[in-house]
Backbone as XML, in Angstrom:
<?xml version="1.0"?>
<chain id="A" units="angstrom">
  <residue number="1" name="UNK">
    <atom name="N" x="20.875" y="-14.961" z="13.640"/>
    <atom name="CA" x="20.481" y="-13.582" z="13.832"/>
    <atom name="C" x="21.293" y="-13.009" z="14.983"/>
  </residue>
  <residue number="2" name="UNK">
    <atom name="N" x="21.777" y="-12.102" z="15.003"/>
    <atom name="CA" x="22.276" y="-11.187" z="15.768"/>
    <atom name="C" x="22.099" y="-10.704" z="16.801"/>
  </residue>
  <residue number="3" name="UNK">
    <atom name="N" x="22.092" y="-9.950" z="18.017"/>
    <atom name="CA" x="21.366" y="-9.715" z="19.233"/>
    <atom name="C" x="21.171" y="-7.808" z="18.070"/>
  </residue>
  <residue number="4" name="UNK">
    <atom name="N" x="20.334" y="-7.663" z="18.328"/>
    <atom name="CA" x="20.457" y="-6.002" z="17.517"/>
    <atom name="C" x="19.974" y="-5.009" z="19.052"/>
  </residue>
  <residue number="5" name="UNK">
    <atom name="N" x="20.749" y="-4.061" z="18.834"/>
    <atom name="CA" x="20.854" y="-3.099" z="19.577"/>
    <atom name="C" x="21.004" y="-1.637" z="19.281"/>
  </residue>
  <residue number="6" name="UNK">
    <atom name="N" x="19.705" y="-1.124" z="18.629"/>
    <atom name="CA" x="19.755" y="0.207" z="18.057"/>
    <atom name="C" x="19.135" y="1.109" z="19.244"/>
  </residue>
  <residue number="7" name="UNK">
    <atom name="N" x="19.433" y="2.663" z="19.048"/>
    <atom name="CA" x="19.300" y="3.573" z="19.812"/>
    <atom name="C" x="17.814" y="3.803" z="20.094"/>
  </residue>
  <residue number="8" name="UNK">
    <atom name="N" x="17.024" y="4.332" z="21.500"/>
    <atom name="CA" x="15.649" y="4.180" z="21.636"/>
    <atom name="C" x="15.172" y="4.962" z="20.833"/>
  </residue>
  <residue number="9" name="UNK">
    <atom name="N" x="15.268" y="5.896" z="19.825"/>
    <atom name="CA" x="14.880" y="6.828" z="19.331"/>
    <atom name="C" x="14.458" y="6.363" z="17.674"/>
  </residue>
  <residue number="10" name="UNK">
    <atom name="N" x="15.893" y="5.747" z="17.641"/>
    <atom name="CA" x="15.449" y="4.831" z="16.150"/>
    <atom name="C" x="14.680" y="3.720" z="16.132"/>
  </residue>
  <residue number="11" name="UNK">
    <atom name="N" x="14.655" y="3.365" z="17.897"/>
    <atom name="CA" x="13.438" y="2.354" z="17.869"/>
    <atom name="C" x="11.987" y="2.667" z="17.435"/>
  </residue>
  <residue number="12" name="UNK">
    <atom name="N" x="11.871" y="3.665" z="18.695"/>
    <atom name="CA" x="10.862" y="4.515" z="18.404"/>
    <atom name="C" x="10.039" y="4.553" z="16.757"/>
  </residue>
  <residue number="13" name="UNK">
    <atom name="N" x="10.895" y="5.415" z="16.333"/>
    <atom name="CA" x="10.571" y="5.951" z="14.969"/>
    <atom name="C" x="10.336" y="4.688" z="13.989"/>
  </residue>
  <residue number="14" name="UNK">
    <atom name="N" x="11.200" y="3.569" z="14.225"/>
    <atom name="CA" x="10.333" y="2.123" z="13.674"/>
    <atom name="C" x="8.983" y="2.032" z="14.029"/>
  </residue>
  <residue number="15" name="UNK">
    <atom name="N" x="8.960" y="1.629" z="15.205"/>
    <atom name="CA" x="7.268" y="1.773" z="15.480"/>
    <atom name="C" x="7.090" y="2.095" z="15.272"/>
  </residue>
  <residue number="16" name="UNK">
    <atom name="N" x="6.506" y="3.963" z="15.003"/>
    <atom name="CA" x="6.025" y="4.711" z="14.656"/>
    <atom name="C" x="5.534" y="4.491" z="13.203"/>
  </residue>
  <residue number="17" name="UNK">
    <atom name="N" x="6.639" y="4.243" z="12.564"/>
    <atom name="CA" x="6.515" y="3.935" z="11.099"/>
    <atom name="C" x="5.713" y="2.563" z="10.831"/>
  </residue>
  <residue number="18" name="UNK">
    <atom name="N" x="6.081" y="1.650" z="11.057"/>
    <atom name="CA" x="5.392" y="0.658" z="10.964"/>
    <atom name="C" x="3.701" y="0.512" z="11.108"/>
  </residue>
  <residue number="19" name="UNK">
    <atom name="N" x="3.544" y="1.440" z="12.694"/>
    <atom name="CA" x="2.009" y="1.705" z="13.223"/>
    <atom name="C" x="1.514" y="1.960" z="12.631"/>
  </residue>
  <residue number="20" name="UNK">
    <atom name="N" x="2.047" y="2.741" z="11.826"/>
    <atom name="CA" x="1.102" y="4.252" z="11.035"/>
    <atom name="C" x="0.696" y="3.170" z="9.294"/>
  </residue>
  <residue number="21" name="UNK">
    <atom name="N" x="2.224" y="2.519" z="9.312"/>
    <atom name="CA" x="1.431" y="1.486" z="7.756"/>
    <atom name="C" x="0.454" y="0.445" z="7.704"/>
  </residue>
  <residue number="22" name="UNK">
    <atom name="N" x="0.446" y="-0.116" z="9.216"/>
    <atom name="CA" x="-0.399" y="-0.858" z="9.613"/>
    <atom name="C" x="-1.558" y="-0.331" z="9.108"/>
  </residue>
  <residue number="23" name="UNK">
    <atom name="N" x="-1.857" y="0.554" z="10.019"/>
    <atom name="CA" x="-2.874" y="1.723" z="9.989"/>
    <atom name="C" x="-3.677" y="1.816" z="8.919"/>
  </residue>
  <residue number="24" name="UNK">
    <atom name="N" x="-2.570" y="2.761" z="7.820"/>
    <atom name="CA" x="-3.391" y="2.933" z="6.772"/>
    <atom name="C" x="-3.500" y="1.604" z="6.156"/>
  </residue>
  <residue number="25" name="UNK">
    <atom name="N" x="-3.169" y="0.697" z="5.938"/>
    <atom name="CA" x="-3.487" y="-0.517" z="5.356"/>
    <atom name="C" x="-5.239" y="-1.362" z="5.950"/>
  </residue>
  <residue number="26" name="UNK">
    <atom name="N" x="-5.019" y="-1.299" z="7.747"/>
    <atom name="CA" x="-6.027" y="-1.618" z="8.038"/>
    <atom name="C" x="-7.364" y="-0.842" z="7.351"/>
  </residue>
  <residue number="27" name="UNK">
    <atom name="N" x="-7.074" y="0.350" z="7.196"/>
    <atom name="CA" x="-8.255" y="1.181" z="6.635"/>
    <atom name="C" x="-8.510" y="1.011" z="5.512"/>
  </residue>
  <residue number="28" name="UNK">
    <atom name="N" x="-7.613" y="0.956" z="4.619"/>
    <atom name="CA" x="-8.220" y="0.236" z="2.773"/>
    <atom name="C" x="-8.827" y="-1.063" z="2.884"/>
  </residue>
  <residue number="29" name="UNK">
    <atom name="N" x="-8.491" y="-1.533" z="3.941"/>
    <atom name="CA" x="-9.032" y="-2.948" z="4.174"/>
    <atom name="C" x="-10.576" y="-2.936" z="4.934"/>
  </residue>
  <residue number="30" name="UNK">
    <atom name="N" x="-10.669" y="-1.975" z="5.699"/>
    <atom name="CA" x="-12.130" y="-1.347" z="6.269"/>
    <atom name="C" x="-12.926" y="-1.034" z="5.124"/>
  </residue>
  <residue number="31" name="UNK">
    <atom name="N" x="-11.885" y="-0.089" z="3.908"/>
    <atom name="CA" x="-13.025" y="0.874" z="3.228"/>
    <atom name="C" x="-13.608" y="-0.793" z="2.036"/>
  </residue>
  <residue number="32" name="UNK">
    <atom name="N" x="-12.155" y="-1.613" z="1.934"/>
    <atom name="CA" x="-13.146" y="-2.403" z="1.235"/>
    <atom name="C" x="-14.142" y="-3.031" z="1.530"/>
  </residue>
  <residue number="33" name="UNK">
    <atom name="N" x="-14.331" y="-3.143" z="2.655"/>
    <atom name="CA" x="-15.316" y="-3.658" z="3.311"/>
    <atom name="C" x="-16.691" y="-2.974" z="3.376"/>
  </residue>
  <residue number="34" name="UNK">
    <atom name="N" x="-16.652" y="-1.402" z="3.307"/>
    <atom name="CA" x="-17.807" y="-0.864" z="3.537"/>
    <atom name="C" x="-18.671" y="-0.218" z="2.572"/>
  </residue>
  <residue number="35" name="UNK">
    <atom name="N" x="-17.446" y="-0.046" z="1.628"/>
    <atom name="CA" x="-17.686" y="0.698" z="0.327"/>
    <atom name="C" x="-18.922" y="-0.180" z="-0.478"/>
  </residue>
  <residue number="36" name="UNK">
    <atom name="N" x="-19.700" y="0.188" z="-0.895"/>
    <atom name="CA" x="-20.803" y="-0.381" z="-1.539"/>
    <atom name="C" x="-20.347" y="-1.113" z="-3.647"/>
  </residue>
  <residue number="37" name="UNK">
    <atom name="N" x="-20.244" y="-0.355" z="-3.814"/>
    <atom name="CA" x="-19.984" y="-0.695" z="-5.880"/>
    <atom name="C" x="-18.370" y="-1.282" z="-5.804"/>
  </residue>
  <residue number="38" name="UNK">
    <atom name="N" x="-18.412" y="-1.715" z="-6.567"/>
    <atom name="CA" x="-16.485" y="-2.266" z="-7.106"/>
    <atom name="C" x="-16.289" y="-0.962" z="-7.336"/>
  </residue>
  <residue number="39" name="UNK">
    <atom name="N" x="-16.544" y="-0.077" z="-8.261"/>
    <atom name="CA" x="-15.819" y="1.306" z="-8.765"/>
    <atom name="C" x="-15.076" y="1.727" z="-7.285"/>
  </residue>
  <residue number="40" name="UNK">
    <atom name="N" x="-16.138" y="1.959" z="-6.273"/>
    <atom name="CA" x="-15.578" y="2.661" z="-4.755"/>
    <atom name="C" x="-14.608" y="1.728" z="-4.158"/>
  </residue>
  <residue number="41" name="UNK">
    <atom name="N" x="-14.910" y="0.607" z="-4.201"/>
    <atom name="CA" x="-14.177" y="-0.795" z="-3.711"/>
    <atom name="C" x="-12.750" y="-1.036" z="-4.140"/>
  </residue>
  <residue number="42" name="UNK">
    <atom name="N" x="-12.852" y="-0.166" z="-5.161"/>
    <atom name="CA" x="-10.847" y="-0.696" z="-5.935"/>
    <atom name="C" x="-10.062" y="0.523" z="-5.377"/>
  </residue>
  <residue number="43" name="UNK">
    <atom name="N" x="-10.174" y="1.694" z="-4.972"/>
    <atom name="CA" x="-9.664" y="2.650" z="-4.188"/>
    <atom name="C" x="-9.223" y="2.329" z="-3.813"/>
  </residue>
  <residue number="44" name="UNK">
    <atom name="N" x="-9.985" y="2.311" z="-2.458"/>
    <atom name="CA" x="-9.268" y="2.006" z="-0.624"/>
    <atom name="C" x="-8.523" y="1.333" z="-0.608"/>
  </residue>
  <residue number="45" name="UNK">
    <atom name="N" x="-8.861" y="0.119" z="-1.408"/>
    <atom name="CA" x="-7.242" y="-0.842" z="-0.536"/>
    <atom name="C" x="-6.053" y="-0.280" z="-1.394"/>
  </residue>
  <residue number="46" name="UNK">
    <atom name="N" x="-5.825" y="0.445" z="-2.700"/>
    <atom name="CA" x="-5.268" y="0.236" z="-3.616"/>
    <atom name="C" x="-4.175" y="1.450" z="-2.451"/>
  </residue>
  <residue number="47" name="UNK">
    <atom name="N" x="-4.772" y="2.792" z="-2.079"/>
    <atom name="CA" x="-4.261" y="4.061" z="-1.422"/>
    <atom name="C" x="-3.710" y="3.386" z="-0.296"/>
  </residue>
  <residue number="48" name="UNK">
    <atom name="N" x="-4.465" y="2.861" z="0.684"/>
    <atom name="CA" x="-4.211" y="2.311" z="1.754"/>
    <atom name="C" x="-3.205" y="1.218" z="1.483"/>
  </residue>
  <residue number="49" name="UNK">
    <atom name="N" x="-2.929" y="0.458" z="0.881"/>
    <atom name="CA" x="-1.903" y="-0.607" z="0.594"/>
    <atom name="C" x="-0.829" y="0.510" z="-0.026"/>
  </residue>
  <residue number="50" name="UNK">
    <atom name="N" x="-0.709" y="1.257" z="-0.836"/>
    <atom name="CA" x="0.613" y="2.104" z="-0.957"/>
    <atom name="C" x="1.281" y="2.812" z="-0.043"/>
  </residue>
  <residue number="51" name="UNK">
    <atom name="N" x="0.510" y="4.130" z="0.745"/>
    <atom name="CA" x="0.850" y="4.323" z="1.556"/>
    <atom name="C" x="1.246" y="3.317" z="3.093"/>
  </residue>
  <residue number="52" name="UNK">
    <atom name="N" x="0.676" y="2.263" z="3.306"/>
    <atom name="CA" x="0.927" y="1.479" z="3.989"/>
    <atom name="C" x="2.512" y="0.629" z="4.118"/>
  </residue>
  <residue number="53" name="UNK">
    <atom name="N" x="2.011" y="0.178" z="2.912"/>
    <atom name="CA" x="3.367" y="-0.057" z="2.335"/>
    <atom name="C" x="4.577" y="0.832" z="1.933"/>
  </residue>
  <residue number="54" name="UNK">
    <atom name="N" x="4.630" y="1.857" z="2.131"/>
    <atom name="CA" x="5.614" y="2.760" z="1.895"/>
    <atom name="C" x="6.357" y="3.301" z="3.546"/>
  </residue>
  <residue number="55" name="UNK">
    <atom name="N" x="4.853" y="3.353" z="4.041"/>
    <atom name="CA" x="5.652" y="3.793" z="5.616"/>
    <atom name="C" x="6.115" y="1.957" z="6.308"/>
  </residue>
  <residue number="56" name="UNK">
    <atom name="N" x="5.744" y="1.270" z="6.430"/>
    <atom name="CA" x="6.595" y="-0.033" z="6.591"/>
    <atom name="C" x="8.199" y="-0.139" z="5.614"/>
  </residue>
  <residue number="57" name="UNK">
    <atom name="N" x="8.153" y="0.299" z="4.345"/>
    <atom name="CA" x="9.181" y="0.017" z="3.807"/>
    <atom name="C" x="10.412" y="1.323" z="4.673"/>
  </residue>
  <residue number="58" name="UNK">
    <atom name="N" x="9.770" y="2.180" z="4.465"/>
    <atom name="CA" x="10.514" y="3.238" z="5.650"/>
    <atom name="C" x="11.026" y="2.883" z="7.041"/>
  </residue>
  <residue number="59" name="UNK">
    <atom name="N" x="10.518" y="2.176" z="7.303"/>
    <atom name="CA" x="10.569" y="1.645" z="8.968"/>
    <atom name="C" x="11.533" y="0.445" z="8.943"/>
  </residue>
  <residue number="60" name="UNK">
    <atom name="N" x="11.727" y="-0.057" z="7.725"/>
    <atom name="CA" x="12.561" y="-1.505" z="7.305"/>
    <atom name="C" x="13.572" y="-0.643" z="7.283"/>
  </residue>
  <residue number="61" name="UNK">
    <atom name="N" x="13.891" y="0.652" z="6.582"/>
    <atom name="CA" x="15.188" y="0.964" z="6.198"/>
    <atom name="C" x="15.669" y="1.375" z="7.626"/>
  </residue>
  <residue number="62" name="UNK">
    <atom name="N" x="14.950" y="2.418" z="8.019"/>
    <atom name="CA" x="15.469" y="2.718" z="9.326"/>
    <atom name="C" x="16.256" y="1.796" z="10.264"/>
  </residue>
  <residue number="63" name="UNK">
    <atom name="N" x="15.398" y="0.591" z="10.638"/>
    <atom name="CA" x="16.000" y="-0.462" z="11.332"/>
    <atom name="C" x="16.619" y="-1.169" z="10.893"/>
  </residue>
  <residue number="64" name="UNK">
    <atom name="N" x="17.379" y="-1.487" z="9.246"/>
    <atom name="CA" x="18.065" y="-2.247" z="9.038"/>
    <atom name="C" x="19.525" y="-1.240" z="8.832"/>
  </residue>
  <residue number="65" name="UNK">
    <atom name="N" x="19.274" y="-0.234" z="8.618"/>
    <atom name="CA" x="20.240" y="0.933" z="8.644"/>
    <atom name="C" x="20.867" y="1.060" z="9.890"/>
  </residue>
  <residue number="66" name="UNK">
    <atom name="N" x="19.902" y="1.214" z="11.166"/>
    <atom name="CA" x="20.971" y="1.203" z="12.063"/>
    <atom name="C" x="21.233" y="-0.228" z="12.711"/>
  </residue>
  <residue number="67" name="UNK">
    <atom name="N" x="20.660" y="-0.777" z="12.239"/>
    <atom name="CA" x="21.371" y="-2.103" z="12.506"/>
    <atom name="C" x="22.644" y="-2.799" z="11.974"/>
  </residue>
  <residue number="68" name="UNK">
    <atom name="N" x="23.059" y="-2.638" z="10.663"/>
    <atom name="CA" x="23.766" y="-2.922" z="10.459"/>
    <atom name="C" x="25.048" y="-1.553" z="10.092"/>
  </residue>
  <residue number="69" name="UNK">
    <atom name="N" x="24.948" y="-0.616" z="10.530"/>
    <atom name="CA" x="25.379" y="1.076" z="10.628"/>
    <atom name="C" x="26.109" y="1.534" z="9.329"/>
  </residue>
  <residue number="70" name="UNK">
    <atom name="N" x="25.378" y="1.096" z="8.084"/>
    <atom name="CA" x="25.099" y="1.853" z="7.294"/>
    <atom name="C" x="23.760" y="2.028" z="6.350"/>
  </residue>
  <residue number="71" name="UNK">
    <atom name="N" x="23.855" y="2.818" z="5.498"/>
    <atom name="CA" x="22.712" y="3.144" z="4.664"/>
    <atom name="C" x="22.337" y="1.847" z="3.940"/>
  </residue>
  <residue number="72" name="UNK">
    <atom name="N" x="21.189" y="1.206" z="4.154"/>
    <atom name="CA" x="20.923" y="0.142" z="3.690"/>
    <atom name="C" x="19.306" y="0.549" z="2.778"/>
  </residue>
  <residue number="73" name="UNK">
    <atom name="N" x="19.265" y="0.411" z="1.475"/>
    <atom name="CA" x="18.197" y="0.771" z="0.389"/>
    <atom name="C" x="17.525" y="-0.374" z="-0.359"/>
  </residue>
  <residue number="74" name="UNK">
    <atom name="N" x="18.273" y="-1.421" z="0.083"/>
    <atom name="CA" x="17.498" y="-2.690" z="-0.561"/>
    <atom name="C" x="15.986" y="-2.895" z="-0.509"/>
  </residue>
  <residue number="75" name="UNK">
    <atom name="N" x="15.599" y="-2.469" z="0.557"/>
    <atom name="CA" x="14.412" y="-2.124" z="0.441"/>
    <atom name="C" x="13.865" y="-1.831" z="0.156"/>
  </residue>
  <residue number="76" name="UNK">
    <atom name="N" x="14.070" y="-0.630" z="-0.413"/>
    <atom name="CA" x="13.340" y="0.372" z="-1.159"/>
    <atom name="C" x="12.732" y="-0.282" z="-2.463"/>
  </residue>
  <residue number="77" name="UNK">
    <atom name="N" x="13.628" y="-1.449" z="-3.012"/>
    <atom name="CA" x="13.341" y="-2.546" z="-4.075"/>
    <atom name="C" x="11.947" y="-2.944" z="-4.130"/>
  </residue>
  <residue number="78" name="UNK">
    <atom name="N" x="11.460" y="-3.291" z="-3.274"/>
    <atom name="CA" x="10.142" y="-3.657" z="-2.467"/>
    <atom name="C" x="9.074" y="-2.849" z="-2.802"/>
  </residue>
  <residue number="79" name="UNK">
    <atom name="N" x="9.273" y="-1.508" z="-2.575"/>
    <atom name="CA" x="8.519" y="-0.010" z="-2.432"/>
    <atom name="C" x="8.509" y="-0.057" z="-3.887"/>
  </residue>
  <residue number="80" name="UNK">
    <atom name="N" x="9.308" y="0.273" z="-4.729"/>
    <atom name="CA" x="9.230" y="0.383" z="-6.347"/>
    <atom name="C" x="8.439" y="-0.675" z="-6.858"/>
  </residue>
  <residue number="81" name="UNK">
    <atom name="N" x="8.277" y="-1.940" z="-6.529"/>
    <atom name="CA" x="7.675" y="-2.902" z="-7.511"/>
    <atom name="C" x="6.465" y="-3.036" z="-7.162"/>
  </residue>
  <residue number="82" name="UNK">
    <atom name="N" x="5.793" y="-2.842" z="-5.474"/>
    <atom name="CA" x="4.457" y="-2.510" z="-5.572"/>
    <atom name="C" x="4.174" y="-1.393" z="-5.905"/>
  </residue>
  <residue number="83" name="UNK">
    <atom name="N" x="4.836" y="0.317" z="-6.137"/>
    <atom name="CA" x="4.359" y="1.229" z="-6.127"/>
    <atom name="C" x="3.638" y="1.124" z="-7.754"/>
  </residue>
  <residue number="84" name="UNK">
    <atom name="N" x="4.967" y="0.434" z="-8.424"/>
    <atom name="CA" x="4.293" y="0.776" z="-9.736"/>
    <atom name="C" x="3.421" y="-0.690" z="-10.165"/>
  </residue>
  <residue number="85" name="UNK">
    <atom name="N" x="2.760" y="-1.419" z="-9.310"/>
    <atom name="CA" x="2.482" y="-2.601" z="-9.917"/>
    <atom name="C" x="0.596" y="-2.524" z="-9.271"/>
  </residue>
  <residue number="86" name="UNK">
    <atom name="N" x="0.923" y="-2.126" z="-8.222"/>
    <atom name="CA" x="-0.416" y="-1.440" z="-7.744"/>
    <atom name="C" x="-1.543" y="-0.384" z="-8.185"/>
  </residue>
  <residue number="87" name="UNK">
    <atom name="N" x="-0.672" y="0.417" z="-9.025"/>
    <atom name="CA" x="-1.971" y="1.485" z="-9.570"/>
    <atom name="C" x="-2.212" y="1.056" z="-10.968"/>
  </residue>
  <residue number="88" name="UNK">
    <atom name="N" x="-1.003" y="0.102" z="-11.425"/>
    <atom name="CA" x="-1.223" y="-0.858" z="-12.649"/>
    <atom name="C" x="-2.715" y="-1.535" z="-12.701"/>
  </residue>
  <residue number="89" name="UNK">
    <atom name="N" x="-2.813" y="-2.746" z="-11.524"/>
    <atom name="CA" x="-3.517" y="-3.360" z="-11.431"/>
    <atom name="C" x="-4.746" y="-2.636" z="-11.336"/>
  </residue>
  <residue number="90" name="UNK">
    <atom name="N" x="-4.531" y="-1.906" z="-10.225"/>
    <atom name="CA" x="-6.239" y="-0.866" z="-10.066"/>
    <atom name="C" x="-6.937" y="-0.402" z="-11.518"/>
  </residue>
  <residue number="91" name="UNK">
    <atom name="N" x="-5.627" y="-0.154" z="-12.966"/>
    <atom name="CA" x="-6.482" y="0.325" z="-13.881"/>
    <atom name="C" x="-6.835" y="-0.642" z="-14.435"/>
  </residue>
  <residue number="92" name="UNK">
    <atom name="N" x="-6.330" y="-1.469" z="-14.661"/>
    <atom name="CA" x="-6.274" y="-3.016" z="-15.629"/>
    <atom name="C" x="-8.326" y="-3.325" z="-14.873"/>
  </residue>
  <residue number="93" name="UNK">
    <atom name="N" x="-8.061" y="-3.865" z="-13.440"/>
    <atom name="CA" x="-9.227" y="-4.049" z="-12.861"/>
    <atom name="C" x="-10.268" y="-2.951" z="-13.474"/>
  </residue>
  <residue number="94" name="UNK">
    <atom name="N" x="-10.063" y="-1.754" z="-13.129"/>
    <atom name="CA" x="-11.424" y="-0.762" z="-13.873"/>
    <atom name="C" x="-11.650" y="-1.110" z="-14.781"/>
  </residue>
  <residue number="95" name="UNK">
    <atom name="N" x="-10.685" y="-0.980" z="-15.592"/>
    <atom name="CA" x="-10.852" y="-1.190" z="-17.291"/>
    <atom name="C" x="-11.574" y="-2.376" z="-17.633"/>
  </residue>
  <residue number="96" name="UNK">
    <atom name="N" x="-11.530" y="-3.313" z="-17.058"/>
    <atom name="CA" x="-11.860" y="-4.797" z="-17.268"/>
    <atom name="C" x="-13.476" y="-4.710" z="-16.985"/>
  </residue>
  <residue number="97" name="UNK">
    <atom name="N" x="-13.691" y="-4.228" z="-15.651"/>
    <atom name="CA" x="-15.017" y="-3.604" z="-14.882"/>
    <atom name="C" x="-15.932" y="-2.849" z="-15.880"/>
  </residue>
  <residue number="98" name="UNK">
    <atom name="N" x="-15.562" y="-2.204" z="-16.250"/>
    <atom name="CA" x="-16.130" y="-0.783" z="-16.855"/>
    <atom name="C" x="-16.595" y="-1.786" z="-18.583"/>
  </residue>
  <residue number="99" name="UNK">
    <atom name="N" x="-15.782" y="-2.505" z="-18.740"/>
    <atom name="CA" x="-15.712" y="-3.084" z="-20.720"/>
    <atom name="C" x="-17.531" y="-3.730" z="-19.906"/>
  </residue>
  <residue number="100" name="UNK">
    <atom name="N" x="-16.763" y="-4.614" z="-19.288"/>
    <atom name="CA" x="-18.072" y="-5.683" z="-18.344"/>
    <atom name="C" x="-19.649" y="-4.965" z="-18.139"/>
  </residue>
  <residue number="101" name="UNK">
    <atom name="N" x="-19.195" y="-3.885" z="-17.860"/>
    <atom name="CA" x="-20.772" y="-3.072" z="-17.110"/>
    <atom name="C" x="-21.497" y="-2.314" z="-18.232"/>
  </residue>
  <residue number="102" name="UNK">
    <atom name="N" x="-20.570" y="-2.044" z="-19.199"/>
    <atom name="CA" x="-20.880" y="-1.556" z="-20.607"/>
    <atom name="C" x="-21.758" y="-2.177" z="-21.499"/>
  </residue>
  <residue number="103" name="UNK">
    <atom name="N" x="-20.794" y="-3.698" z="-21.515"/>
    <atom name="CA" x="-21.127" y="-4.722" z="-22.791"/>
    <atom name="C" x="-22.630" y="-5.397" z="-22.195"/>
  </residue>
  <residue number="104" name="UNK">
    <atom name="N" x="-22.766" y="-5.392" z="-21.005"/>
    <atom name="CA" x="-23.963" y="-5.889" z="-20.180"/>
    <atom name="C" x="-25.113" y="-4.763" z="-19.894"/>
  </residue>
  <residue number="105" name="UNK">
    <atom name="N" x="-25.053" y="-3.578" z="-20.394"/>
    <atom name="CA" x="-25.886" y="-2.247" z="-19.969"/>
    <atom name="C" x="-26.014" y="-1.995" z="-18.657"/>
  </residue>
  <residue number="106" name="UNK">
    <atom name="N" x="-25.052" y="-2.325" z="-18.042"/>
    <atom name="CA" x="-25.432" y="-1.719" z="-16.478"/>
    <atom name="C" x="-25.511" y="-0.514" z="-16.562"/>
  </residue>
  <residue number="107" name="UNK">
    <atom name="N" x="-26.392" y="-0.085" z="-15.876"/>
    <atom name="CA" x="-26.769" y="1.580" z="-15.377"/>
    <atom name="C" x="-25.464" y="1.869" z="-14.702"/>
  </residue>
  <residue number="108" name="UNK">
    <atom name="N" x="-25.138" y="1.180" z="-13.784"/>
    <atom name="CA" x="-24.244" y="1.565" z="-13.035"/>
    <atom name="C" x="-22.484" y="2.183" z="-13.204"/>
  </residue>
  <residue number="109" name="UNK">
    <atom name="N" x="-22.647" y="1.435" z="-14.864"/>
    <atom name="CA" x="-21.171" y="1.571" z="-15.409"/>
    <atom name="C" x="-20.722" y="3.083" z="-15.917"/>
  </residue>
  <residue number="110" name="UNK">
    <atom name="N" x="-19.770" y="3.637" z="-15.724"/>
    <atom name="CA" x="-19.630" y="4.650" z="-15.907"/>
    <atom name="C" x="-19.303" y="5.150" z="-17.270"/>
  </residue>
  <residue number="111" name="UNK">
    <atom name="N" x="-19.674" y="6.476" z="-17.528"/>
    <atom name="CA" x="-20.458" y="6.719" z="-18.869"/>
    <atom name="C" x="-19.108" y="6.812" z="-20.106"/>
  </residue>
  <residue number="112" name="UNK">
    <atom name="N" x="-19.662" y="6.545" z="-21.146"/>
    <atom name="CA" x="-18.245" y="6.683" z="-22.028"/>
    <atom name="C" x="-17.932" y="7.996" z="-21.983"/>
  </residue>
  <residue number="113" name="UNK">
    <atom name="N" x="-16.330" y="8.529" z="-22.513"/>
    <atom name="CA" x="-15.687" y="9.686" z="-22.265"/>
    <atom name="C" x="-16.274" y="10.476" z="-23.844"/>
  </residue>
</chain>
């Protein structure tokens, strides 16, 4: 590894970026925690893990961009395969949920369309 030496500003704005994905990640991770039903429960982390993950993948480019002083997007690789693999799963999970709460009469399952 390299000694890396980017400008304080692009440091900055890493942190920044990173904090903020932390952030929202910690909070989908709160709401799963507090949220009462699975229906409310598959949200939070699902929002909070995208956006989370999107401002970290931002913060990767930044610092690997000026680190190595050009435009570096490999990353972004990362960002595409959870973006679209994440709201995948969230429906697959409902769908699966919802057949379940149906075929069993839960009150709770949400009503056919």
């Amino acid at each position: 590894m390299t000694d890396t030496d980017i400008p304080l500003w692009a440091a900055c704005l890493v942190v920044a970026l990173a904090l903020g994905g932390a952030g929202f990640s910690l909070i989908g991770a709160i709401g799963l925690i507090r949220l009462r039903t699975f229906y409310e429960r598959v949200h939070a982390p699902t929002l909070g893990a995208t956006l989370g993950m999107a401002l970290i993948v931002a913060a990767s480019v930044v610092f690997f961009s000026m680190d190595e002083g050009r435009l570096v997007l490999r990353d972004l690789l990362i960002g595409l395969f959870l973006t679209v693999t994440t709201p995948v799963t969230l429906i697959l999970l409902g769908r699966a949920a919802t057949y379940r709460d149906r075929t069993e009469g839960n009150a709770d399952a949400p009503p056919d369309p």
